[in-house]
C-alpha positions in Angstrom: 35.3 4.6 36.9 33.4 0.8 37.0 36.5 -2.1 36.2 35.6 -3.5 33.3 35.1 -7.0 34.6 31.9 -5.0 36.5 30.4 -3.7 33.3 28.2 -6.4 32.8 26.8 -6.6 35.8 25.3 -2.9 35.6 22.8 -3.8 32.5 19.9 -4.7 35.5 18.4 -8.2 35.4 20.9 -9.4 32.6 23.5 -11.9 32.5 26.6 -11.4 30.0 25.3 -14.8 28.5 21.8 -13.5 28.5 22.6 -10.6 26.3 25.4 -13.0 23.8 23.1 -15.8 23.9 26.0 -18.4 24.2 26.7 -21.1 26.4 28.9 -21.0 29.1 31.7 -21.0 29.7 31.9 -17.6 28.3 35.9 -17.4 28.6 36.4 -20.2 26.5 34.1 -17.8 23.8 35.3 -15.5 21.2 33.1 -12.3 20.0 33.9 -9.9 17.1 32.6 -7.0 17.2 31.5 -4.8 14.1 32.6 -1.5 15.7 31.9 1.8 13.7 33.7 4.1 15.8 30.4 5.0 17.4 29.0 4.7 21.2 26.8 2.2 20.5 29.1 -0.6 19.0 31.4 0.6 21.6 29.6 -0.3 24.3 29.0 -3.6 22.7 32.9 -4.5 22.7 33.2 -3.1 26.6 30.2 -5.8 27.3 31.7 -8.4 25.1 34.8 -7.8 27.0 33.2 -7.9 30.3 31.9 -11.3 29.9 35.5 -13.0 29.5 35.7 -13.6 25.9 38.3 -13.4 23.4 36.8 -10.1 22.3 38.2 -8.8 18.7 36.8 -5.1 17.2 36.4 -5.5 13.4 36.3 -1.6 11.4 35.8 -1.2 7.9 37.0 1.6 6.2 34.5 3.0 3.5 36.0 6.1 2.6 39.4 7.6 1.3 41.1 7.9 5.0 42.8 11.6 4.0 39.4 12.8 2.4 37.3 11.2 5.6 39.1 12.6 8.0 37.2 14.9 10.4 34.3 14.5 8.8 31.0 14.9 11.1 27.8 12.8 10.9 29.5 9.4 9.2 30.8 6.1 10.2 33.7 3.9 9.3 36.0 6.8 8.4 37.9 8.7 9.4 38.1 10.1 13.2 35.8 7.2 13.3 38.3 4.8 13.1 40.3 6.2 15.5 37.7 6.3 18.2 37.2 2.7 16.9 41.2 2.0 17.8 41.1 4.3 20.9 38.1 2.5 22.3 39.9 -1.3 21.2 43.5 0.1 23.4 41.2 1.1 25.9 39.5 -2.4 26.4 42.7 -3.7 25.9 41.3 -6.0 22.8 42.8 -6.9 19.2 41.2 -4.3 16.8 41.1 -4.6 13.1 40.6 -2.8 9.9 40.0 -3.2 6.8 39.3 -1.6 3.6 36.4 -2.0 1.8 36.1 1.7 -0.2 36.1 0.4 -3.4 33.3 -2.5 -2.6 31.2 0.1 -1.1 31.3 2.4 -3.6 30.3 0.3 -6.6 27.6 -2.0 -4.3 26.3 1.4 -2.6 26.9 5.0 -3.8 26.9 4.0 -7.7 23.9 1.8 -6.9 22.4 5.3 -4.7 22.9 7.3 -7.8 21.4 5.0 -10.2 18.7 4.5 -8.3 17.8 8.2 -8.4 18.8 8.5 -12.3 15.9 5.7 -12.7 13.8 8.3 -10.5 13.7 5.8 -7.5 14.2 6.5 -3.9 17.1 4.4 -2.6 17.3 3.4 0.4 21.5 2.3 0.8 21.5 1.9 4.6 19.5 -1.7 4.0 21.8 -2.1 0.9 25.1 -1.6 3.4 23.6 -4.4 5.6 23.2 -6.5 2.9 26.4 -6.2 1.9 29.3 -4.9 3.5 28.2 -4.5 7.0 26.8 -8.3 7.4 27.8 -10.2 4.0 31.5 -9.4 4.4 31.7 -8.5 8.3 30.2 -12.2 8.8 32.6 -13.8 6.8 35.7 -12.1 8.2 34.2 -13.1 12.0 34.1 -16.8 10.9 37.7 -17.1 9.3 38.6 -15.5 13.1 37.5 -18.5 14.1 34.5 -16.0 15.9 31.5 -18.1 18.1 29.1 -14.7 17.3 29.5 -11.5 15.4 27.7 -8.8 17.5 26.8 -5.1 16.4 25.3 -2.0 18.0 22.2 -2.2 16.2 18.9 -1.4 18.2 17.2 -4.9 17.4 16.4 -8.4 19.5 17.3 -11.4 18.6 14.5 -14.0 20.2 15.2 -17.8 19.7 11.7 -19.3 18.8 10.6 -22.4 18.1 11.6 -22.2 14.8 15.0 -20.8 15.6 16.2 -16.7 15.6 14.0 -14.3 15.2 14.3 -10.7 14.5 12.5 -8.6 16.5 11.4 -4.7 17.1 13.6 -2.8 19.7 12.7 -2.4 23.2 12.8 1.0 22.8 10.7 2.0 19.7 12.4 5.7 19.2 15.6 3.4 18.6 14.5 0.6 16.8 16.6 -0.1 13.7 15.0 -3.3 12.6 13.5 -1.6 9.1 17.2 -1.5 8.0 17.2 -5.2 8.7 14.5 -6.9 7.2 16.9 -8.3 4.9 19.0 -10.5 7.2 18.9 -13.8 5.9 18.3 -16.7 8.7 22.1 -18.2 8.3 23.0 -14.5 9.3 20.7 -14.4 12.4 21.7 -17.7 13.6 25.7 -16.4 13.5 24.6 -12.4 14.9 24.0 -10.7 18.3 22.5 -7.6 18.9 22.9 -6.8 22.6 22.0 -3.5 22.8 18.1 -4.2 21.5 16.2 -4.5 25.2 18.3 -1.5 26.2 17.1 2.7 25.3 19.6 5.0 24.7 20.4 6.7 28.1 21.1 3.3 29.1 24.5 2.5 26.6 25.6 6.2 27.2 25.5 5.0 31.0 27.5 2.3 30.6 29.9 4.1 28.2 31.0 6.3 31.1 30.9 3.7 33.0 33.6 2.1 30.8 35.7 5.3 30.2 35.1 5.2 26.6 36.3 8.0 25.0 33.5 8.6 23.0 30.7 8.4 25.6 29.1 11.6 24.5 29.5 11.5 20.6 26.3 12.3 19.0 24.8 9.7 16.8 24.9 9.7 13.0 23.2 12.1 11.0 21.1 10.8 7.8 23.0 8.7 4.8 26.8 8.2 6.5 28.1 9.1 2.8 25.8 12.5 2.8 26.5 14.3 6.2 25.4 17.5 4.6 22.0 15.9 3.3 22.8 17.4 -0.1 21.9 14.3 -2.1 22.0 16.0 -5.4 25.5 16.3 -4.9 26.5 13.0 -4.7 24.4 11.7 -7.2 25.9 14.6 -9.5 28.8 13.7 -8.8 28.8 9.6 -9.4 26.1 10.5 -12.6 26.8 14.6 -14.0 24.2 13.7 -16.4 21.8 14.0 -13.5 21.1 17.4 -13.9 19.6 17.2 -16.8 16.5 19.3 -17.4 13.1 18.6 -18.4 9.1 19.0 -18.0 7.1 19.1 -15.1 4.1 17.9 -15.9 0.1 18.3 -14.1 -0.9 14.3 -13.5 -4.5 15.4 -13.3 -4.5 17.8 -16.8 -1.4 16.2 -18.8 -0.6 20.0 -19.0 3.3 21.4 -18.9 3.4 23.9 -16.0 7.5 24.5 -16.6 11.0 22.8 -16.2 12.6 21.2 -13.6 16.7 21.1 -13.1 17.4 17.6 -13.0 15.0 14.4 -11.8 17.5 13.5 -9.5 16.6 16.7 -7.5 13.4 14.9 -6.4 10.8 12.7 -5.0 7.7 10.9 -4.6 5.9 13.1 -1.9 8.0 15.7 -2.3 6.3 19.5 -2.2 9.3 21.7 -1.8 11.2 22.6 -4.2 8.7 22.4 -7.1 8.5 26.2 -7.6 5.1 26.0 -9.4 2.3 29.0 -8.3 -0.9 29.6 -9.5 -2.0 26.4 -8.9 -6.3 25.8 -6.8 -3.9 23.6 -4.6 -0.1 22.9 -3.3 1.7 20.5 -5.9 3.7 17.4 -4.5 5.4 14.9 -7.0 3.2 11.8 -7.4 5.6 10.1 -9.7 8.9 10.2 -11.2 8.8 9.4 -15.3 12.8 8.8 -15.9 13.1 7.5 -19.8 11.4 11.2 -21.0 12.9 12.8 -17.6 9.4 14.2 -16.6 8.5 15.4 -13.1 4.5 14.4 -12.3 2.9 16.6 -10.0 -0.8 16.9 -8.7 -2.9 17.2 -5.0 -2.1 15.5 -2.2 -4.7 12.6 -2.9 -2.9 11.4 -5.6 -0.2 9.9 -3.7 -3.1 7.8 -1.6 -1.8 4.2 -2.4 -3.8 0.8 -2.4 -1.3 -1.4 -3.1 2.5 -2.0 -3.8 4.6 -4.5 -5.8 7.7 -5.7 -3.7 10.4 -7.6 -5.2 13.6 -9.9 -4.0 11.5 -10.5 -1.1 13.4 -11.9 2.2 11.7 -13.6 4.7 13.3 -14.7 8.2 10.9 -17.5 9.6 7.8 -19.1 9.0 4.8 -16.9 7.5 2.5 -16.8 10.7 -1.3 -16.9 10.2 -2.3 -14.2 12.2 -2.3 -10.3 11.3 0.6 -8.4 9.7 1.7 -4.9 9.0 3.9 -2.9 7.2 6.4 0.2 7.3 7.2 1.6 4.3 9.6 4.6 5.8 11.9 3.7 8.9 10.1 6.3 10.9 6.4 5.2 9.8 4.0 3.3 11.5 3.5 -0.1 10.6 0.2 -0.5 9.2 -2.6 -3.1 8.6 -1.9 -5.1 5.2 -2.2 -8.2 3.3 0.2 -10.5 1.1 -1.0 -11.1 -2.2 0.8 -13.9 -3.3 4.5 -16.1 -2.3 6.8 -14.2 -0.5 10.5 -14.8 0.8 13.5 -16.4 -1.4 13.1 -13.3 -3.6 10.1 -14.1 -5.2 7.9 -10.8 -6.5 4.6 -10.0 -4.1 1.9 -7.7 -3.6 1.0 -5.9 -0.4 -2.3 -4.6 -0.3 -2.8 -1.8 2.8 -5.8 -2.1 4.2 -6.4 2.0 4.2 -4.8 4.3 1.9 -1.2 4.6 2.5 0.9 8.0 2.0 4.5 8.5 1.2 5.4 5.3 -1.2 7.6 5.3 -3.5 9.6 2.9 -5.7 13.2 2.2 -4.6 12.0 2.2 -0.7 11.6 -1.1 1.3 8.5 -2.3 2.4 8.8 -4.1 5.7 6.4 -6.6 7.0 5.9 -7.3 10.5 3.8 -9.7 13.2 3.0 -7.8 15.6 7.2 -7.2 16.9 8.6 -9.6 14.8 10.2 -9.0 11.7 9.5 -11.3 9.2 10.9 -9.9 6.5 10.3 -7.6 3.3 11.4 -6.7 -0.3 12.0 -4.0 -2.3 9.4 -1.4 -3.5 9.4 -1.5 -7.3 6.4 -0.4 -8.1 2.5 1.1 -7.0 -0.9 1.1 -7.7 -2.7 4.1 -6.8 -6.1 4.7 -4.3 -7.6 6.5 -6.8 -6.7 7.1 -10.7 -5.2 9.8 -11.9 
């Protein structure tokens, strides 16, 4: 087993400063680290440990602890928090926790399950970074009188001539950074995200290395609150009046082609499900009518967009005057767009793709990028389509 005072030096080519970006000395430092019970944020606390620094392990609780327990697929919860604490003992660091349950619950879930009564599709990883994860997790590593707060996130953090920027992770199958475009610039000038130039084999390497207990955990599985991917049953849970029934409608021919068991059940671009034969070609969902609870359906080439409105637009930067692009899914590739009109401070914009873009829906975050740097994004609250209906 590697001492921990070694574990640094096994990330090739990178000095502890290098990957904290803070001056030295680094022992007269102190790091808090968000630690979710998980490999990744682990390893950052064994690095941040490594270097010499005051190292503190910050947790917060977002579910009932009795109810969380053993639960598979989740973070902050749980047998989370005791890896969390087991990994803290190990490193031989202060480790704290606290509970946010109720906080998360009204800022995420309820705002989840509205989101889906409105016949949006939420996104509430970006809305946990926004709130609990950075707003809250920042302001607890100041009052600890903290010189960074650093996360396992699979991001860089590039100091321009500007200042911070966000950028794409080394490794793209890893890259988190469309679950960050809403990191304000006070935010990036306080956070560290060590773990961005490194892939995935890598931290499991050094997590043996270290001895942590949970070297081997598997990563989280889909919406932390959902391990079962059973939406519906959340949502039905927060809002019973979900499952309200109503029409599913033909977009093309206005004509009623039967009843659907709740709106909340789906989504733009969804084709499962639907239960609709008989039909020259497969249905998918085009859009989601909430006030009369109607289901609109129709071919594949109705979902082609040209253009979508984003709203409380962040921006981390300057606007650069060269080409940009856009995801519009975590797991999409960005592609070509333009900005029609001001964008950042949370003012409303239009992104226009450059070819017809599939798989947008309102309630998803549109993310814009230069080349590997984020600069920023909004909320999708609307769309205009390729062609009419």
């Amino acid at each position: 087993m590697t001492a921990l005072s070694d574990l640094s030096g096994l990330v090739a080519g990178l000095d502890p400063a290098d990957l904290f970006q803070l001056p030295a000395p680094l022992s007269a430092r102190k790091i808090v680290v968000a630690m979710s019970g998980g490999v990744d944020s682990s390893v950052v606390a064994a690095l941040a440990a490594a270097t010499g620094a005051e190292t503190i392990g910050v947790t917060l609780q977002l579910y009932d602890y009795g109810a969380a327990t053993g639960r598979k697929g989740a973070c902050c919860a749980g047998d989370d928090i005791r890896d969390a604490r087991a990994v803290a003992d190990r490193l031989g660091i202060a480790h704290y926790v606290f509970d946010h349950e109720s906080q998360f619950r009204e800022e995420v879930v309820e705002r989840f399950a509205d989101d889906y009564m409105a016949g949006r599709t939420p996104i509430p990883c970006i809305r946990c970074n926004m709130g609990p994860k950075f707003t809250d997790l920042l302001t607890m590593a100041r009052d600890l009188g903290a010189d960074c707060l650093a996360t396992g996130h699979y991001v860089r953090r590039v100091v321009g001539a500007a200042g911070p920027e966000l950028h794409r992770a080394a490794d793209p199958a890893r890259d988190q950074s469309y679950f960050l475009y809403g990191t304000t610039e006070a935010q990036l000038d306080f956070l560290r995200f060590p773990l961005g130039g490194l892939p995935k084999s890598e931290t499991r390497r050094l997590a043996e290395a270290a001895g942590l207990r949970n070297a081997a955990k598997p990563d989280s599985q889909d919406i932390c609150f959902v391990p079962d991917g059973d939406y519906a049953k959340i949502v039905t849970k927060v809002r019973p009046e979900g499952n309200a029934t109503g029409p599913i409608v033909h977009a093309l021919t206005g004509e009623e082609l039967g009843t659907h068991r709740g709106i909340i059940h789906y989504t733009v671009g969804q084709r499962r499900g639907i239960e609709i034969g008989g039909q020259p070609e497969p249905l998918y969902v085009t859009r989601i009518e909430a006030e009369g609870r109607r289901v609109m359906v129709g071919p594949r080439r109705l979902l082609g967009v040209g253009a979508a409105r984003i709203t409380e637009t962040n921006r981390i930067g300057p606007l650069p005057a060269g080409p940009l692009t856009a995801k519009v899914r975590s797991l999409a590739k960005p592609v070509p767009i333009t900005l029609d009109g001001p964008f950042g401070n949370g003012a409303a914009t239009t992104i226009r793709f450059a070819e017809p873009e599939y798989g947008v829906a309102p309630g998803q975050a549109a993310v814009i990028y230069s080349g590997d740097r984020v600069i920023g994004g909004g909320w999708i609250d609307g769309t205009t389509p390729a062609i009419e209906d």
